[in-house]
mmCIF file of the N, C-alpha and C atoms, coordinates in Angstrom:
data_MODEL
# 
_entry.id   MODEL 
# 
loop_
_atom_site.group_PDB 
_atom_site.id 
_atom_site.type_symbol 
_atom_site.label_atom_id 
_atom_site.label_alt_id 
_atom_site.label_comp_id 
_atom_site.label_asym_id 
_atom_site.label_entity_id 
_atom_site.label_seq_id 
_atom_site.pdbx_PDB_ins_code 
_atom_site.Cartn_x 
_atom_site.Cartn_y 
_atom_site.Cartn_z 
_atom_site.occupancy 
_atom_site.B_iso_or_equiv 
_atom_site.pdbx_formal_charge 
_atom_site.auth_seq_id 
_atom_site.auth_comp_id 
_atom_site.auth_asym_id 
_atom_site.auth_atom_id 
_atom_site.pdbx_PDB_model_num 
ATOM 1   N N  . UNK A 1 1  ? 111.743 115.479 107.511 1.00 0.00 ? 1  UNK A N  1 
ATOM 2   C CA . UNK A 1 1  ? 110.418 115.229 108.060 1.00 0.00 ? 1  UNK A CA 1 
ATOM 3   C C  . UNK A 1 1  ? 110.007 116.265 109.100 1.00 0.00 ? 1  UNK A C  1 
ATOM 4   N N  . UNK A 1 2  ? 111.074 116.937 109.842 1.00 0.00 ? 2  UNK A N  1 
ATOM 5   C CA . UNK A 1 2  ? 110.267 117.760 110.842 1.00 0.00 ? 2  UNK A CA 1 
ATOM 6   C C  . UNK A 1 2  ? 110.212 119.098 110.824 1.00 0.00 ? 2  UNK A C  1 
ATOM 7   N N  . UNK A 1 3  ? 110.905 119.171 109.289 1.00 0.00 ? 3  UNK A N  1 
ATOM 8   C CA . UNK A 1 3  ? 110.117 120.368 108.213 1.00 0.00 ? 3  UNK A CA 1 
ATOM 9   C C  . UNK A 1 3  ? 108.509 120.718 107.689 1.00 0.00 ? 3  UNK A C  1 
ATOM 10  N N  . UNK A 1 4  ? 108.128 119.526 107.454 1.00 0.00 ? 4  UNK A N  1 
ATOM 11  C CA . UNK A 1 4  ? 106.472 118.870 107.633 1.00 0.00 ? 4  UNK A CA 1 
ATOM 12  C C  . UNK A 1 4  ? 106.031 118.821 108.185 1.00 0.00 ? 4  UNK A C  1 
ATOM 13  N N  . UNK A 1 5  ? 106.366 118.214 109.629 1.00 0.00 ? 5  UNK A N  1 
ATOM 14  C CA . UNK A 1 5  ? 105.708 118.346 110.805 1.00 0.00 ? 5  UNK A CA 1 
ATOM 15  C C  . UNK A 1 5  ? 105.841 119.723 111.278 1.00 0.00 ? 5  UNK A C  1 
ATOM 16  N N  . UNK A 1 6  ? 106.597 120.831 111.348 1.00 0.00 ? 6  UNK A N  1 
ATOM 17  C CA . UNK A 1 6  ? 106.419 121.941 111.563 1.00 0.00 ? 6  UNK A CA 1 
ATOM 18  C C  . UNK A 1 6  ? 105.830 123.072 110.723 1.00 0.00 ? 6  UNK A C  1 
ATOM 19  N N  . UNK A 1 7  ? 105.863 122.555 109.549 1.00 0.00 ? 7  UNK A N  1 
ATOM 20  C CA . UNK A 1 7  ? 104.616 123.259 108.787 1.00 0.00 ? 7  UNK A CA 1 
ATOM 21  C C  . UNK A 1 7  ? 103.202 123.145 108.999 1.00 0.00 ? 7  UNK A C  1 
ATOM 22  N N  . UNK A 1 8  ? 103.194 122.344 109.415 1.00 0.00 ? 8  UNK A N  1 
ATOM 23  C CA . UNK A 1 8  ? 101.475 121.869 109.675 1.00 0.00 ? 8  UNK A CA 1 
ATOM 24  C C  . UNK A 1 8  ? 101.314 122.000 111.438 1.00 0.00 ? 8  UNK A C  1 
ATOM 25  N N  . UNK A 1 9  ? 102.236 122.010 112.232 1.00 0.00 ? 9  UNK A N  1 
ATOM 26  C CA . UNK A 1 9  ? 102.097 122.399 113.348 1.00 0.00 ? 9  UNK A CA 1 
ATOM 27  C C  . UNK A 1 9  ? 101.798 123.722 113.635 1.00 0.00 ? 9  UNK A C  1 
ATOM 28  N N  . UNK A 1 10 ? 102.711 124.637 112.582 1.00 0.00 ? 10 UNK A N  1 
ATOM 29  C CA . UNK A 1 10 ? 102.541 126.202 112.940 1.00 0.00 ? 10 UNK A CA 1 
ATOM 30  C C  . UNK A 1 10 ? 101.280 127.028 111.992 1.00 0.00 ? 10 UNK A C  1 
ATOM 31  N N  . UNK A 1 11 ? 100.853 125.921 111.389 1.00 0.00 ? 11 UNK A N  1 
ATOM 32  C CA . UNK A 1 11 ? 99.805  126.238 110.136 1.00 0.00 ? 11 UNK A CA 1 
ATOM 33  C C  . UNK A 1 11 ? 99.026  125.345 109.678 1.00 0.00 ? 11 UNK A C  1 
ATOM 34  N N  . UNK A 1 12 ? 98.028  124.502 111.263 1.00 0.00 ? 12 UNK A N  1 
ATOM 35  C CA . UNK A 1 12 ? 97.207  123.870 110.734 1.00 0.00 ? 12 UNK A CA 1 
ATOM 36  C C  . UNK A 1 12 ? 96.016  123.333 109.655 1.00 0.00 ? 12 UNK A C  1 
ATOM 37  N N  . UNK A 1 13 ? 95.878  124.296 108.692 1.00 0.00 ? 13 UNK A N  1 
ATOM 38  C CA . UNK A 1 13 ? 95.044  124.601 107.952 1.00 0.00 ? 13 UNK A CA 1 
ATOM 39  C C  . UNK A 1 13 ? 95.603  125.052 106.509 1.00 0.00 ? 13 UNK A C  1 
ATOM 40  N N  . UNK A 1 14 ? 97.008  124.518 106.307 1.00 0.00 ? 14 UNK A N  1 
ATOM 41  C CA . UNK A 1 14 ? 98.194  125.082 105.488 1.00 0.00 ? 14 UNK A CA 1 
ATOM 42  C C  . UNK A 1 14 ? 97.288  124.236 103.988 1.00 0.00 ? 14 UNK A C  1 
ATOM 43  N N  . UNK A 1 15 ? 96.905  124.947 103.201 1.00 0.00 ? 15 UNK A N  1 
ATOM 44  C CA . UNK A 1 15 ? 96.557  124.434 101.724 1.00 0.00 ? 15 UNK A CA 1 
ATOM 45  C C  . UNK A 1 15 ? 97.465  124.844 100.775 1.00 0.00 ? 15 UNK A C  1 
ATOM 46  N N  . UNK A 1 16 ? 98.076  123.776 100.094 1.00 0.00 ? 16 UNK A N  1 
ATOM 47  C CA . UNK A 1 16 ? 98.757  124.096 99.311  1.00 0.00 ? 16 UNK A CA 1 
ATOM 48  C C  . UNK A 1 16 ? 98.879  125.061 98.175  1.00 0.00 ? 16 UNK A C  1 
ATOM 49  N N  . UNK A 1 17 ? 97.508  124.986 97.365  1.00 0.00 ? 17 UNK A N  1 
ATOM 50  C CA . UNK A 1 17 ? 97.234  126.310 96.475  1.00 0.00 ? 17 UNK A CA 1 
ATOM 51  C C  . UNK A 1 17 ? 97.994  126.455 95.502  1.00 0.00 ? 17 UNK A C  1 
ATOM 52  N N  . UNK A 1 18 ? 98.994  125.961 95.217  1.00 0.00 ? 18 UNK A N  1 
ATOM 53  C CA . UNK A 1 18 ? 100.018 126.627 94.277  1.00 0.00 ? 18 UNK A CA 1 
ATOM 54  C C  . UNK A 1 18 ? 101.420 126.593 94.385  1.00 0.00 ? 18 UNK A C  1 
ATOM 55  N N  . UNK A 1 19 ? 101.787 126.536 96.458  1.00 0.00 ? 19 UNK A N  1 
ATOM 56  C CA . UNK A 1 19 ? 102.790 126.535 96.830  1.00 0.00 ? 19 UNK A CA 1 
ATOM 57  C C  . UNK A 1 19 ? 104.110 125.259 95.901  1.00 0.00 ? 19 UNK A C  1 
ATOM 58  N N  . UNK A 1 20 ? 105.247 125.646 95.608  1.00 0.00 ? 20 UNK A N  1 
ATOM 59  C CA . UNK A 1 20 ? 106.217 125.115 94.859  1.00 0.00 ? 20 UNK A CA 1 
ATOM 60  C C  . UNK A 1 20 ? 106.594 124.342 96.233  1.00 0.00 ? 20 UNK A C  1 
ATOM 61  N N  . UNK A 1 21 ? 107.080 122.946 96.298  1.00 0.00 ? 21 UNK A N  1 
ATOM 62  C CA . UNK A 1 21 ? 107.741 122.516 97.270  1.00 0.00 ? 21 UNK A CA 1 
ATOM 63  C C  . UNK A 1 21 ? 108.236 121.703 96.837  1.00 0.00 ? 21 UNK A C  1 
ATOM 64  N N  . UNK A 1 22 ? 109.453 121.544 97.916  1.00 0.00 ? 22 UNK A N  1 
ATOM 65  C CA . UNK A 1 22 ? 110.667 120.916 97.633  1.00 0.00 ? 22 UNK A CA 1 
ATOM 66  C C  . UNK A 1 22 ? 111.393 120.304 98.643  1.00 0.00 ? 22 UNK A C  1 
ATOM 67  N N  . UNK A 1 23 ? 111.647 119.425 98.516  1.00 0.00 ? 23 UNK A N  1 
ATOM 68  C CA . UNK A 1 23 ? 112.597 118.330 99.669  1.00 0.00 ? 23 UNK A CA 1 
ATOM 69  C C  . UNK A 1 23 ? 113.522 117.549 99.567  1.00 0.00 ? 23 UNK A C  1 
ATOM 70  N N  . UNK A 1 24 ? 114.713 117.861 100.227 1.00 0.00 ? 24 UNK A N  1 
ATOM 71  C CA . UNK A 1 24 ? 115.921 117.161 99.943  1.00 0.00 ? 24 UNK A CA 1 
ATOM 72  C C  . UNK A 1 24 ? 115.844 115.501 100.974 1.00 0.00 ? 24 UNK A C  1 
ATOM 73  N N  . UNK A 1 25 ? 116.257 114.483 100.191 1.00 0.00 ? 25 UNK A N  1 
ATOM 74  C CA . UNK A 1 25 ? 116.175 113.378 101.055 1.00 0.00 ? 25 UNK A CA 1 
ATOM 75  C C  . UNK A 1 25 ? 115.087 112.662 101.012 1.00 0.00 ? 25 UNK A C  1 
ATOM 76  N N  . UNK A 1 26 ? 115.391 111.324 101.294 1.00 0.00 ? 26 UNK A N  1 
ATOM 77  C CA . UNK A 1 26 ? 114.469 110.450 101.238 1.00 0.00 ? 26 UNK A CA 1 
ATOM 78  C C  . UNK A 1 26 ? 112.820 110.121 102.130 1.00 0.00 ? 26 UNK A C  1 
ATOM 79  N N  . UNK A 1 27 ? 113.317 110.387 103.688 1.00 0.00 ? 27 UNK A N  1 
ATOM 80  C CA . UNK A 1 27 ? 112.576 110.703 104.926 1.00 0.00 ? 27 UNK A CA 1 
ATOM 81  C C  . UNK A 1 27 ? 111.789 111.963 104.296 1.00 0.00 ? 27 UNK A C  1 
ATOM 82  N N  . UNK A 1 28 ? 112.495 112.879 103.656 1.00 0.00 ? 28 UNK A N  1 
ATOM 83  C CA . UNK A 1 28 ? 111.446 114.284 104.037 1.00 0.00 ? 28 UNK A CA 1 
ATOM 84  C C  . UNK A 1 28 ? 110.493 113.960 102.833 1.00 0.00 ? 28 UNK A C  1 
ATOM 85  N N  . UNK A 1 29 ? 111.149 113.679 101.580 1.00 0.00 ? 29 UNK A N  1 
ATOM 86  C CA . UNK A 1 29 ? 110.341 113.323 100.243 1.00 0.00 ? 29 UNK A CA 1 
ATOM 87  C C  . UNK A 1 29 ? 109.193 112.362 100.592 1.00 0.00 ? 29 UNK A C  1 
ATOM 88  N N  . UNK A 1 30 ? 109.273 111.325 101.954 1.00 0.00 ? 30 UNK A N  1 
ATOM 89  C CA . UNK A 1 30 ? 108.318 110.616 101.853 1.00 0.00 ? 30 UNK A CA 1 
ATOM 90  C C  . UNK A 1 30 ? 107.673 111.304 102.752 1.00 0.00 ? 30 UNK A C  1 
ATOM 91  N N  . UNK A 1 31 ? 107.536 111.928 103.761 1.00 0.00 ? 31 UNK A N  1 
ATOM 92  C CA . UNK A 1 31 ? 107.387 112.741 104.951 1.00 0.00 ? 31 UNK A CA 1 
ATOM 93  C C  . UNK A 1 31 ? 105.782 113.834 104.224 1.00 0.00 ? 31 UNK A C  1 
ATOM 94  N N  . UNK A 1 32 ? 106.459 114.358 102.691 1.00 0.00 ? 32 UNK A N  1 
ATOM 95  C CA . UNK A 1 32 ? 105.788 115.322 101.995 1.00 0.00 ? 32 UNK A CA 1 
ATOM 96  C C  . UNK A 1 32 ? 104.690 114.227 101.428 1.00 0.00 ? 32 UNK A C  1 
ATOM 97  N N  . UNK A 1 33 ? 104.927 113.354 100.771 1.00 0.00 ? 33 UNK A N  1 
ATOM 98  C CA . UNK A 1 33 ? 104.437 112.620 100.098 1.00 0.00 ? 33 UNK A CA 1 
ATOM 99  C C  . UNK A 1 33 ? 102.597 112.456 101.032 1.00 0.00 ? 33 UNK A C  1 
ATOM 100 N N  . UNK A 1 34 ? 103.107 111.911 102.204 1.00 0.00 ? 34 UNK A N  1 
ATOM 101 C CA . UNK A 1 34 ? 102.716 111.440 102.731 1.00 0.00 ? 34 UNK A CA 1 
ATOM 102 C C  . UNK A 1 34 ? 101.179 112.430 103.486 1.00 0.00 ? 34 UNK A C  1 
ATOM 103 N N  . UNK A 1 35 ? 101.824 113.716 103.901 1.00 0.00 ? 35 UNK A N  1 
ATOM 104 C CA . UNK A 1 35 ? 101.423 114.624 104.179 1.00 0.00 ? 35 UNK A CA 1 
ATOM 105 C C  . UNK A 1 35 ? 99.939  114.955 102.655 1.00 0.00 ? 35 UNK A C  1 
ATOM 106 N N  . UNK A 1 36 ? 100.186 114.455 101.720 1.00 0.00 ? 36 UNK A N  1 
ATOM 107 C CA . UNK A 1 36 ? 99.694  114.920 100.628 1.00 0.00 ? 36 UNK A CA 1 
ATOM 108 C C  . UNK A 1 36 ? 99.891  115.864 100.216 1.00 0.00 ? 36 UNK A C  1 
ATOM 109 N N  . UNK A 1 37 ? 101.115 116.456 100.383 1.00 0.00 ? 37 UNK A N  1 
ATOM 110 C CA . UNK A 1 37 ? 101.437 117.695 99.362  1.00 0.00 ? 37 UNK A CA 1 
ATOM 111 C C  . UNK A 1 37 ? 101.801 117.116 98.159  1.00 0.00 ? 37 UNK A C  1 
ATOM 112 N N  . UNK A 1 38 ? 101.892 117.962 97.073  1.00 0.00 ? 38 UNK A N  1 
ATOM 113 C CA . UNK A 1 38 ? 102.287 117.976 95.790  1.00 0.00 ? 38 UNK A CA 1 
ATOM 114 C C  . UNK A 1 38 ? 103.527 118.006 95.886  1.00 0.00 ? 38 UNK A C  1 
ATOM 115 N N  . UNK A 1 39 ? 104.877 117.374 95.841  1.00 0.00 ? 39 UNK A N  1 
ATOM 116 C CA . UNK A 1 39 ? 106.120 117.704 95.587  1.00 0.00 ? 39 UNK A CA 1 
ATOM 117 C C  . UNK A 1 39 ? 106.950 118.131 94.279  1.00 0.00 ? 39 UNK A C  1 
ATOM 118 N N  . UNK A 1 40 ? 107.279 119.101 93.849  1.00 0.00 ? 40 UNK A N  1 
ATOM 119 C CA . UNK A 1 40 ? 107.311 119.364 92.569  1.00 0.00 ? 40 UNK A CA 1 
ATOM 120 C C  . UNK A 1 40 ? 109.510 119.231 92.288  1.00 0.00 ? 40 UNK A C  1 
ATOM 121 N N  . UNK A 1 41 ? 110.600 119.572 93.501  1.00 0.00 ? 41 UNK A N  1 
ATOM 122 C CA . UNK A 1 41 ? 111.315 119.650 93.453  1.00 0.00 ? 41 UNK A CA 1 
ATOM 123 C C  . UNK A 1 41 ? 111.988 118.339 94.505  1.00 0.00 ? 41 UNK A C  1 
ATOM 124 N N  . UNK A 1 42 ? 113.282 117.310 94.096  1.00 0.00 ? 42 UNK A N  1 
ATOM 125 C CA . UNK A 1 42 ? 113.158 116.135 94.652  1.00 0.00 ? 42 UNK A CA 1 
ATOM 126 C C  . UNK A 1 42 ? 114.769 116.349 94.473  1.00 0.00 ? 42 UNK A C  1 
ATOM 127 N N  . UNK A 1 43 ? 115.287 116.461 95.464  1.00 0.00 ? 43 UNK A N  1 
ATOM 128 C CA . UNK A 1 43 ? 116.508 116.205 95.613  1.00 0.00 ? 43 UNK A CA 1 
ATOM 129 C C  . UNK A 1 43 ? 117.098 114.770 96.454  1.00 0.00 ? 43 UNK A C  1 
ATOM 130 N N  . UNK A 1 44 ? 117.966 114.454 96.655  1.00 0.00 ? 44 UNK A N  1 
ATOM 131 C CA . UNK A 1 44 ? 119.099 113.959 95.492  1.00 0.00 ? 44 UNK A CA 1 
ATOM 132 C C  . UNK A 1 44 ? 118.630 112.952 94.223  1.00 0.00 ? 44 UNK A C  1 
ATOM 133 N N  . UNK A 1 45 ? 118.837 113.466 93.570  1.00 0.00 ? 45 UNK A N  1 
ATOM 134 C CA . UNK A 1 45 ? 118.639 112.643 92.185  1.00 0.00 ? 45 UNK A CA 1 
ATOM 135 C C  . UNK A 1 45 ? 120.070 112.525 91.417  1.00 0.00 ? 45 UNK A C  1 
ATOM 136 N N  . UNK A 1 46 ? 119.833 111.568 90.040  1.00 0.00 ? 46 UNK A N  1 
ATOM 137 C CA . UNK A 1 46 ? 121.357 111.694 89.273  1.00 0.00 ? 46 UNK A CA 1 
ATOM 138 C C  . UNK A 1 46 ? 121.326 112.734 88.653  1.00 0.00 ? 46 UNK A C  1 
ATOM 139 N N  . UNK A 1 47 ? 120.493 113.471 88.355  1.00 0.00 ? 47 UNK A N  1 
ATOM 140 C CA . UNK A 1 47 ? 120.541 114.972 87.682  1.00 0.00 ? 47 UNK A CA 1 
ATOM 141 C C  . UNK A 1 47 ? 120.683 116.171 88.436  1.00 0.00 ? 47 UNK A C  1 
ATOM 142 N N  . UNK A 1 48 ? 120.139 115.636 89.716  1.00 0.00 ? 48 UNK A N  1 
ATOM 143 C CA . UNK A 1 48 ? 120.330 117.049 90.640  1.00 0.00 ? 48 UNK A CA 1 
ATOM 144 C C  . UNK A 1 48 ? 120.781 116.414 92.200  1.00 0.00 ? 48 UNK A C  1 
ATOM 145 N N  . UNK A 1 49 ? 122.175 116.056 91.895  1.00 0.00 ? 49 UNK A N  1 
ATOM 146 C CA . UNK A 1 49 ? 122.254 115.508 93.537  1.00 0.00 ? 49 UNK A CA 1 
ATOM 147 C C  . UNK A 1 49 ? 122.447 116.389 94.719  1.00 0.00 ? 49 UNK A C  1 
ATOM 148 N N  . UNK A 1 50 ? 122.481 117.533 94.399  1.00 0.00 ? 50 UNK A N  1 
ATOM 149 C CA . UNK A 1 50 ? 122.135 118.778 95.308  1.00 0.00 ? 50 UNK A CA 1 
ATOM 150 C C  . UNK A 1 50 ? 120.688 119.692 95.195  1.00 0.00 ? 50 UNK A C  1 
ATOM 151 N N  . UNK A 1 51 ? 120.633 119.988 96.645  1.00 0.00 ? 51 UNK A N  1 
ATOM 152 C CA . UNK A 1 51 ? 118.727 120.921 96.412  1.00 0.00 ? 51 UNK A CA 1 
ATOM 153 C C  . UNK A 1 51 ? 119.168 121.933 95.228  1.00 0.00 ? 51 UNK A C  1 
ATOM 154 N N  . UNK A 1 52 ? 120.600 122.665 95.414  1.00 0.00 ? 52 UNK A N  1 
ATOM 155 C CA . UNK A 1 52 ? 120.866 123.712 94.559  1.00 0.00 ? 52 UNK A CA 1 
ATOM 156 C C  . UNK A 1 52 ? 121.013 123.178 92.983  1.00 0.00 ? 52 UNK A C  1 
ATOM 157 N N  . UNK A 1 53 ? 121.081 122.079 92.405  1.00 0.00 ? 53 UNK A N  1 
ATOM 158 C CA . UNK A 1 53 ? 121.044 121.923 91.342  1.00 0.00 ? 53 UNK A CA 1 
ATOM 159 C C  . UNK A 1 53 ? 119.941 121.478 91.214  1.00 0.00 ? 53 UNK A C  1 
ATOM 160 N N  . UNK A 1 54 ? 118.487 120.739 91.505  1.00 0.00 ? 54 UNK A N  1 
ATOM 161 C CA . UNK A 1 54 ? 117.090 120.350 92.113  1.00 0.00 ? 54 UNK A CA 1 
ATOM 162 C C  . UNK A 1 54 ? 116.967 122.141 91.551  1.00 0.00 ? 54 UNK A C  1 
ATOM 163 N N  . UNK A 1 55 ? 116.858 123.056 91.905  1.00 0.00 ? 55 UNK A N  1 
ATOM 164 C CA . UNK A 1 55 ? 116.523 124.301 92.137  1.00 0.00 ? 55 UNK A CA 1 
ATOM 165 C C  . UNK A 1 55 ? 116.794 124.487 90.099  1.00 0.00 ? 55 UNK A C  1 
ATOM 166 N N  . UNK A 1 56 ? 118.071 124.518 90.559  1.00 0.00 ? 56 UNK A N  1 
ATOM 167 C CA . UNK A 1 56 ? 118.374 125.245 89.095  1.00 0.00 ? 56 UNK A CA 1 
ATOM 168 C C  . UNK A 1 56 ? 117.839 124.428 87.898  1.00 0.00 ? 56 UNK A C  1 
ATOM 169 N N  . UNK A 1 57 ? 117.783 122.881 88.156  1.00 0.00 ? 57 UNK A N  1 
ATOM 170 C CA . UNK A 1 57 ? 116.602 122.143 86.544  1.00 0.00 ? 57 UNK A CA 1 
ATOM 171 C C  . UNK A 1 57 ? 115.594 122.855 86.876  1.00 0.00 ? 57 UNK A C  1 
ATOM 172 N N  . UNK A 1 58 ? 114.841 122.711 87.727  1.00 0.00 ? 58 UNK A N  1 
ATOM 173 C CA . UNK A 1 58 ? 113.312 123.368 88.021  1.00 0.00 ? 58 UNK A CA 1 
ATOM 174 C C  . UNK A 1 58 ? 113.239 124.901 87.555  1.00 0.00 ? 58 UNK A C  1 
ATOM 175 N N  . UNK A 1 59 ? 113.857 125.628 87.618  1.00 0.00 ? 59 UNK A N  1 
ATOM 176 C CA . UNK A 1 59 ? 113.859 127.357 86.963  1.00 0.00 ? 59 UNK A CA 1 
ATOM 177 C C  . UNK A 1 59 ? 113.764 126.946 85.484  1.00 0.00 ? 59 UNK A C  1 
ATOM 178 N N  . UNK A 1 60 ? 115.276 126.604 85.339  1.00 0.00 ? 60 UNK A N  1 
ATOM 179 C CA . UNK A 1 60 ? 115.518 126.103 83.740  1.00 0.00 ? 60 UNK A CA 1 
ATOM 180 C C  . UNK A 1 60 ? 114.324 125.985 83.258  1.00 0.00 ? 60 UNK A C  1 
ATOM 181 N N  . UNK A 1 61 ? 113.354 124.501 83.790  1.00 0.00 ? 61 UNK A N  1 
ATOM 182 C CA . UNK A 1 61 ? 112.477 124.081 83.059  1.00 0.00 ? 61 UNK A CA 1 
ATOM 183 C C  . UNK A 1 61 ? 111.141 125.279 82.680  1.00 0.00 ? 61 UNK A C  1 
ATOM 184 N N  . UNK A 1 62 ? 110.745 125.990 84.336  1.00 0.00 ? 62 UNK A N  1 
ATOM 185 C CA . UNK A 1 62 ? 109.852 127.280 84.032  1.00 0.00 ? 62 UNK A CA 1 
ATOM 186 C C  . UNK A 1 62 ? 110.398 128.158 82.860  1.00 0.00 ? 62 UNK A C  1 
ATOM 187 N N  . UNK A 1 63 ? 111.605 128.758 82.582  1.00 0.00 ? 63 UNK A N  1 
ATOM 188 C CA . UNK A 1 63 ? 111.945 129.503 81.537  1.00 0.00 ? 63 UNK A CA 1 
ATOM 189 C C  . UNK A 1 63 ? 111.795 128.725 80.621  1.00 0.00 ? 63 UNK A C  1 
ATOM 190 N N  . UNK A 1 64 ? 112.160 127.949 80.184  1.00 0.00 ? 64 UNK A N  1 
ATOM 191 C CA . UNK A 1 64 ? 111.888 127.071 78.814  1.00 0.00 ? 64 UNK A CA 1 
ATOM 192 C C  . UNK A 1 64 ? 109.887 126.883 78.420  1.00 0.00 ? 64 UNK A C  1 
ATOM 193 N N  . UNK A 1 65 ? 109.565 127.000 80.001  1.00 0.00 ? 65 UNK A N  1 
ATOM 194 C CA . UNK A 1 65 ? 108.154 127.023 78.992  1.00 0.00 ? 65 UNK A CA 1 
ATOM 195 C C  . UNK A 1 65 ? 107.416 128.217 78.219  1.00 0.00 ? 65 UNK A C  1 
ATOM 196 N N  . UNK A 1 66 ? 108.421 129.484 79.056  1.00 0.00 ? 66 UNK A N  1 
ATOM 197 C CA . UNK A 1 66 ? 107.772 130.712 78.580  1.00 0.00 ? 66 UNK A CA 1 
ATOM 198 C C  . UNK A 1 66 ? 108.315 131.224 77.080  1.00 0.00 ? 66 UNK A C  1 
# 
């Protein structure tokens, strides 16, 4: 969460646009949520219980669409 709160502290006017984001944990996932960003990468899950495996489905999946 005070990944969020310091994004928007140091960049009041922060629009997402496109930005990929990603959050490990429950607090920060809701933290983002909440914030209204788009969360596209969600760690711990049973498929990716690390950000680094979170990371690596999410590539995977971009290469597979190209």
């Amino acid at each position: 969460p005070s990944g969020v709160k310091s994004l928007f502290d140091n960049m009041p006017r922060f629009k997402q646009n496109g930005t990929i984001i990603g959050a490990f944990g429950s607090n920060t996932i809701k933290a983002v949520e909440q914030a209204g960003l788009e969360l596209v990468i969600k760690a711990p899950e049973p498929k990716a219980p690390s950000m680094v495996a979170a990371l690596e489905q999410y590539l995977l999946t971009i290469i597979k669409k190209k």
